[in-house]
VOPAPA-830066 format. One record per residue: z, x, y of N, C-alpha, C in turn; residue in one letter; residue number from 1. Coordinates in nm, 4 decimals, always signed. Each point is the difference from the previous one (the first is absolute). Layout:
! residues N
[[Z; X; Y]; [Z; X; Y]; [Z; X; Y]; A; NUM]
...
END
This chain:
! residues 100
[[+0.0000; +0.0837; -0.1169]; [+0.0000; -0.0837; +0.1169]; [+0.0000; +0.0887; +0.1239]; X; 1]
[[-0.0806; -0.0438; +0.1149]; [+0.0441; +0.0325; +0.0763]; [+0.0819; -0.0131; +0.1598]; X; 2]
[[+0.0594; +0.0972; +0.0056]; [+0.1291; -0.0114; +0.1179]; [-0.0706; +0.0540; +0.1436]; X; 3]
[[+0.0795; -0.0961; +0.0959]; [-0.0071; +0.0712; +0.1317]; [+0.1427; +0.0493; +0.0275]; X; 4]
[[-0.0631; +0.1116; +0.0885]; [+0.1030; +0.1520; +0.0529]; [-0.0202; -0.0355; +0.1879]; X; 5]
[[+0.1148; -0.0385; +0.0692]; [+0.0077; +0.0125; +0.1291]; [+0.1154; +0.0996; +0.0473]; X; 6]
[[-0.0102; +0.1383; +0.0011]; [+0.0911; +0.0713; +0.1045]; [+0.0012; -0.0380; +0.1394]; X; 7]
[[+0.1026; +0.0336; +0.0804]; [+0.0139; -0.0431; +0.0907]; [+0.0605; +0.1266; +0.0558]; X; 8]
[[-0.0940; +0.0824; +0.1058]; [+0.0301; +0.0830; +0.0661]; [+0.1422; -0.0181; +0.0861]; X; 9]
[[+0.0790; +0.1814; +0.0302]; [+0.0974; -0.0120; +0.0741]; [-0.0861; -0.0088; +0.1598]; X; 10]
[[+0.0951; -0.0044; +0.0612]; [-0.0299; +0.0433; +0.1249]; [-0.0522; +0.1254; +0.0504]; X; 11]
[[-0.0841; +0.0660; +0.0265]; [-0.0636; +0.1400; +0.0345]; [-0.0250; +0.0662; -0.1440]; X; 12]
[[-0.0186; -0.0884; -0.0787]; [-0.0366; +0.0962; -0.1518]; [-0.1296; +0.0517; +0.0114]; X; 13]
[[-0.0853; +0.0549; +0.0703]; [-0.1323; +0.0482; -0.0051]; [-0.0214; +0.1131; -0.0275]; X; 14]
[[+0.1001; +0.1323; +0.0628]; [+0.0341; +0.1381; -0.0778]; [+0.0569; -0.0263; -0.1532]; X; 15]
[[+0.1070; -0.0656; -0.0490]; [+0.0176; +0.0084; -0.1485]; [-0.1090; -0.0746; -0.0633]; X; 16]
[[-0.0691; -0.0898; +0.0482]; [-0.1334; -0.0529; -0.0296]; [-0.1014; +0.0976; -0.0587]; X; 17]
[[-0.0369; +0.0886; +0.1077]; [-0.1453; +0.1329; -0.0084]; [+0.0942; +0.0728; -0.0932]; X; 18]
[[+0.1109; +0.0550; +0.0457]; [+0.0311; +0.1035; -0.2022]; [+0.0490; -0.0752; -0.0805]; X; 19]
[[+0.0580; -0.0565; -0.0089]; [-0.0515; -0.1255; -0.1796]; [-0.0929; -0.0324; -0.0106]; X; 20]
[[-0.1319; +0.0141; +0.0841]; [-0.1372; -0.0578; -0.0287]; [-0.0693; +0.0341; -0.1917]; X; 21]
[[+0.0274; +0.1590; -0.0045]; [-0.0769; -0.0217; -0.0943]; [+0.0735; +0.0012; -0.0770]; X; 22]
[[+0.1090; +0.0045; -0.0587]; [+0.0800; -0.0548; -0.1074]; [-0.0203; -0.1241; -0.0184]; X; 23]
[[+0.0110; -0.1147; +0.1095]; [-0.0330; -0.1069; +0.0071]; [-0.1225; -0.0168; -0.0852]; X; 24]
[[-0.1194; +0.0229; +0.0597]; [-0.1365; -0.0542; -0.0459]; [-0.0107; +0.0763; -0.1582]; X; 25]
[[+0.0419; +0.1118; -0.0471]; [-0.0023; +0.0244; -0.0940]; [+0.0453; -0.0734; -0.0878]; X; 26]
[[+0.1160; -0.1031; +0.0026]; [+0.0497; -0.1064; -0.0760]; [-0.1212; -0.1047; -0.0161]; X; 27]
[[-0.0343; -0.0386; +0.1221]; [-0.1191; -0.0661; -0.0069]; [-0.1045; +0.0405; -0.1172]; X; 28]
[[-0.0969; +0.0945; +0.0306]; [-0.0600; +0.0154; -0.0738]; [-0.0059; +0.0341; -0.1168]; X; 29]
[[+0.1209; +0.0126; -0.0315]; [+0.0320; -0.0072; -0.1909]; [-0.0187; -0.1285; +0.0000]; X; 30]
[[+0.0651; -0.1058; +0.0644]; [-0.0414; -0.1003; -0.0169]; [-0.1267; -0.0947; -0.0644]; X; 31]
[[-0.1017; +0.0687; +0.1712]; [-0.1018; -0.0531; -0.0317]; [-0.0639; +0.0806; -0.1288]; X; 32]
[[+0.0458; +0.1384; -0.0208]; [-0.0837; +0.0282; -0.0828]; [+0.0193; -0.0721; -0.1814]; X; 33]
[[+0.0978; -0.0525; +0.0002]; [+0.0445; -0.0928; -0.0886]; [-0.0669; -0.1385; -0.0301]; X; 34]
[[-0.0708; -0.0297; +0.1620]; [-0.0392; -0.0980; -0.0415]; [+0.0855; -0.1171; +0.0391]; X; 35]
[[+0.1027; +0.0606; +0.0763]; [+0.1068; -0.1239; +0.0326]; [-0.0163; -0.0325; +0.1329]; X; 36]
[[-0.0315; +0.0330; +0.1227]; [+0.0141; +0.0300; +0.1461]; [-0.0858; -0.0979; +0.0293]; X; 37]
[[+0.0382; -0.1485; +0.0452]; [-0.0866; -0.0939; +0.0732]; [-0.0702; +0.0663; +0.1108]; X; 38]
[[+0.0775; +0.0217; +0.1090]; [+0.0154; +0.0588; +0.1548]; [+0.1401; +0.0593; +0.0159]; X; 39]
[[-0.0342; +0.0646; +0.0960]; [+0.1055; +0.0577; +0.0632]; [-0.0191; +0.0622; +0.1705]; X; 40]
[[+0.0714; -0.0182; +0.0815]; [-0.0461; +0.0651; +0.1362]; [+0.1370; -0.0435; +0.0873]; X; 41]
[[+0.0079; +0.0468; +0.1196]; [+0.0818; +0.0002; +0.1229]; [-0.0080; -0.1559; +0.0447]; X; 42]
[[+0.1271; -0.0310; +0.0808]; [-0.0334; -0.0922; +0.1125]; [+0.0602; +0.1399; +0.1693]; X; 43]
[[-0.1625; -0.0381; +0.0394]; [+0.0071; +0.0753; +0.1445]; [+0.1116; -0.0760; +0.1116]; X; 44]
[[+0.0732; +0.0895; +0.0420]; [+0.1381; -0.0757; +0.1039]; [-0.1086; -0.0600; +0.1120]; X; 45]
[[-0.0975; -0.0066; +0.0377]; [-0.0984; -0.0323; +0.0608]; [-0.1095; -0.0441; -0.0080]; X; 46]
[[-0.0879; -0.1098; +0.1020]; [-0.1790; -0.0032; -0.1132]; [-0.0936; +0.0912; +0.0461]; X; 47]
[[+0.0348; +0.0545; -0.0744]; [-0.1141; +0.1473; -0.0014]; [-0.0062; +0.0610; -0.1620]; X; 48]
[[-0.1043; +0.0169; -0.0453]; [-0.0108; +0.0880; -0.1228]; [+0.0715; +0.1044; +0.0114]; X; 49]
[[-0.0058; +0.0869; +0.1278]; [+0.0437; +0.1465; +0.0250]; [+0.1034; -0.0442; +0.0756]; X; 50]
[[+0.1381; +0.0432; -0.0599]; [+0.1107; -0.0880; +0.1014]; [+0.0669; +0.1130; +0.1160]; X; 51]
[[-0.0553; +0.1236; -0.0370]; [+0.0043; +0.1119; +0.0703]; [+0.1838; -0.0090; +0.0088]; X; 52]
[[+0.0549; +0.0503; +0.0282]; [+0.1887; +0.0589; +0.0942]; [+0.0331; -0.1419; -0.0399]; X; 53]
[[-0.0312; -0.1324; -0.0400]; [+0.0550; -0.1531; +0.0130]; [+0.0752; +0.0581; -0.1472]; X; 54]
[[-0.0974; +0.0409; -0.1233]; [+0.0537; -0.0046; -0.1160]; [-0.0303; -0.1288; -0.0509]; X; 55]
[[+0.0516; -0.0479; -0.0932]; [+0.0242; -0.0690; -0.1175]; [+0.1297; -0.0705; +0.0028]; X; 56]
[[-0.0524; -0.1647; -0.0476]; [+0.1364; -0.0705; -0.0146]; [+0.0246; -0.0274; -0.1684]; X; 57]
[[-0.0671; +0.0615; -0.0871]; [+0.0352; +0.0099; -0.1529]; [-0.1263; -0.0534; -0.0249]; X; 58]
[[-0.0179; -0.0226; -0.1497]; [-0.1046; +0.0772; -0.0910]; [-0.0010; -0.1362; -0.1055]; X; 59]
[[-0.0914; -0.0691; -0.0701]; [-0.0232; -0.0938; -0.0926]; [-0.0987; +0.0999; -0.1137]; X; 60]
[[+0.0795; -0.0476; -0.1076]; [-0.0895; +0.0801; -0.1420]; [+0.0392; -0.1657; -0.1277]; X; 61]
[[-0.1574; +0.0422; -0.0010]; [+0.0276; -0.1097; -0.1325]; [-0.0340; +0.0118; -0.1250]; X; 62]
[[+0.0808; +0.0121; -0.0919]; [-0.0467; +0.1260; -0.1035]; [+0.0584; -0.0957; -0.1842]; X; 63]
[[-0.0682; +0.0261; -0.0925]; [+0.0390; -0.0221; -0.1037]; [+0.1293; +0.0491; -0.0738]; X; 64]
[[+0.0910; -0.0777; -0.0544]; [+0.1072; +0.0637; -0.1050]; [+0.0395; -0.0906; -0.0343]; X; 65]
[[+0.0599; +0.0113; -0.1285]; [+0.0577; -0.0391; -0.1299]; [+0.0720; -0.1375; +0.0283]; X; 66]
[[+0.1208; +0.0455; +0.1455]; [+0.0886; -0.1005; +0.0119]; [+0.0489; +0.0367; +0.1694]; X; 67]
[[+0.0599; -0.1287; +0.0079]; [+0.0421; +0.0195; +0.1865]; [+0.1287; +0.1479; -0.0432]; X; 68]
[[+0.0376; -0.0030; -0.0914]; [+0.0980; +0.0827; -0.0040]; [-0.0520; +0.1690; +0.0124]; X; 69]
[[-0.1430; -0.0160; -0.0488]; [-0.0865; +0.1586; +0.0024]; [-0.0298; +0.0087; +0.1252]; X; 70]
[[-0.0465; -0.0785; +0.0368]; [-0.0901; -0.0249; +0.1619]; [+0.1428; +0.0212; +0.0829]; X; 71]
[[+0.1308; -0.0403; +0.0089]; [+0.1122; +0.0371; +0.0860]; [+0.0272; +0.1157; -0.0360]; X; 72]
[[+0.0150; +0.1037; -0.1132]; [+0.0248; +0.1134; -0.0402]; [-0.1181; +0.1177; +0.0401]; X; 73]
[[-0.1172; -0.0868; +0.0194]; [-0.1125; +0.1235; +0.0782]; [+0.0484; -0.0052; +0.1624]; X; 74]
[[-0.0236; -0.1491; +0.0325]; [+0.0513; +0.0563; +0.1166]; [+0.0487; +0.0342; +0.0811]; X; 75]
[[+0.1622; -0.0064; -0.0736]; [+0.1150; +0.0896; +0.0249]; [-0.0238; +0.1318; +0.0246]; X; 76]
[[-0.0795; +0.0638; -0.0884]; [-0.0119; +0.1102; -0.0227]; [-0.0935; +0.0508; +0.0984]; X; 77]
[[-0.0385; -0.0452; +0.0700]; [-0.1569; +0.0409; +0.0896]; [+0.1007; +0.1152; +0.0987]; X; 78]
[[-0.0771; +0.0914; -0.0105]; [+0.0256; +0.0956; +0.1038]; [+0.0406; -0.0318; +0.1416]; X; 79]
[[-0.0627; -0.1420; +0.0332]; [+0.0515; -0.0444; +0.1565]; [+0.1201; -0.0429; -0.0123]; X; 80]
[[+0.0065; -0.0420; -0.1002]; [+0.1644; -0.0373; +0.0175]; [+0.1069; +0.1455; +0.0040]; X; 81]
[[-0.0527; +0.0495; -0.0628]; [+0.0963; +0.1129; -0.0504]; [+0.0235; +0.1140; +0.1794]; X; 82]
[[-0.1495; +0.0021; +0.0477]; [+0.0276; +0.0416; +0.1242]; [+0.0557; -0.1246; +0.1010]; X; 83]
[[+0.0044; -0.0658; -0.0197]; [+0.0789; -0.1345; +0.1324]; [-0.1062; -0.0532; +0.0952]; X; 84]
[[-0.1497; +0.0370; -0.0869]; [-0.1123; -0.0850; +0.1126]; [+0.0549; -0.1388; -0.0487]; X; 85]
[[+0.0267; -0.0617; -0.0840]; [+0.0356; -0.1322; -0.0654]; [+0.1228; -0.0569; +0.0667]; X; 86]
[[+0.0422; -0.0746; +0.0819]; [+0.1033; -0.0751; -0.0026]; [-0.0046; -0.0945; -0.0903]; X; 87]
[[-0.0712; -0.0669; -0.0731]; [+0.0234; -0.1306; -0.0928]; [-0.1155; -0.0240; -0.0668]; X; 88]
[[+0.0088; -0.0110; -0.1247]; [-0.1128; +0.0044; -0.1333]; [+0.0038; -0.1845; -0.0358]; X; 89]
[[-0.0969; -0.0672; +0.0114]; [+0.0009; -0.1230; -0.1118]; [-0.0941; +0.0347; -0.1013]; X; 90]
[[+0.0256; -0.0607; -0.1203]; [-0.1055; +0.0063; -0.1266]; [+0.0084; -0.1107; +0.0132]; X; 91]
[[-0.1096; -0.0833; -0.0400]; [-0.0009; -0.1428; -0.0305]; [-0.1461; -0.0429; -0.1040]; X; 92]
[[-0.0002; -0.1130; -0.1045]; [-0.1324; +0.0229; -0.0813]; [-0.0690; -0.0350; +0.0726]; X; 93]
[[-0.1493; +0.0283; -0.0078]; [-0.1260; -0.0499; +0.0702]; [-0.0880; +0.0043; -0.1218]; X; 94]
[[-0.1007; -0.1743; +0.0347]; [-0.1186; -0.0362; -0.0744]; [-0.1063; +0.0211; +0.1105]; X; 95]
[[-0.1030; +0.0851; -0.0991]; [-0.0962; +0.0615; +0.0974]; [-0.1242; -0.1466; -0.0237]; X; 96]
[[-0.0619; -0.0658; +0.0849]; [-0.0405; -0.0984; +0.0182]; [-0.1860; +0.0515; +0.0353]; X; 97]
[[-0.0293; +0.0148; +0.1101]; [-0.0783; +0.0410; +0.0161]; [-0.0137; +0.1464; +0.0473]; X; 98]
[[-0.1210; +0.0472; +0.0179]; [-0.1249; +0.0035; -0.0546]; [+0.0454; -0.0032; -0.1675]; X; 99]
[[-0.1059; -0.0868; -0.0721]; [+0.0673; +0.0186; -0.1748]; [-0.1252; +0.0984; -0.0419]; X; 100]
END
């Protein structure tokens, strides 16, 4: 099944953001390379693609596993949390609807 992942950036997390970057995406792409990784990407603290000095207000990944209990245990584990870009993680299940 798969789960949605909403972190929820701290306040000024954009430096622990850029060095957890690639620890971060490296989780990712085991992911996708699994075959599990719906999407995954930023929400910009701003509307701009390039949010430039604004940063990031946290990050949506929607990814395959076993059980809500795997999907809360990955993303516990995500490197953003571990550096404090994360103030607050939800897992919750998601039915992927369209495009089928």
């Amino acid at each position: 099944m798969f789960y949605a992942i909403v972190g929820q950036d701290v306040p000024d997390s954009l430096d622990r953001r850029l060095a957890a970057r690639p620890a971060h995406v490296e989780r990712l792409q085991a992911l996708q390379a699994g075959g599990r990784l719906l999407l995954a990407g930023p929400f910009p603290a701003i509307d701009s693609s390039d949010p430039g000095p604004a940063g990031f207000s946290g990050s949506l990944i929607v990814a395959e596993f076993d059980s809500l209990a795997d999907a809360q245990s990955w993303a516990e584990a995500d490197p953003y949390v571990a550096a404090g870009v994360y103030g607050s993680v939800s897992v919750k299940p998601f039915n992927k609807t369209l495009p089928a």
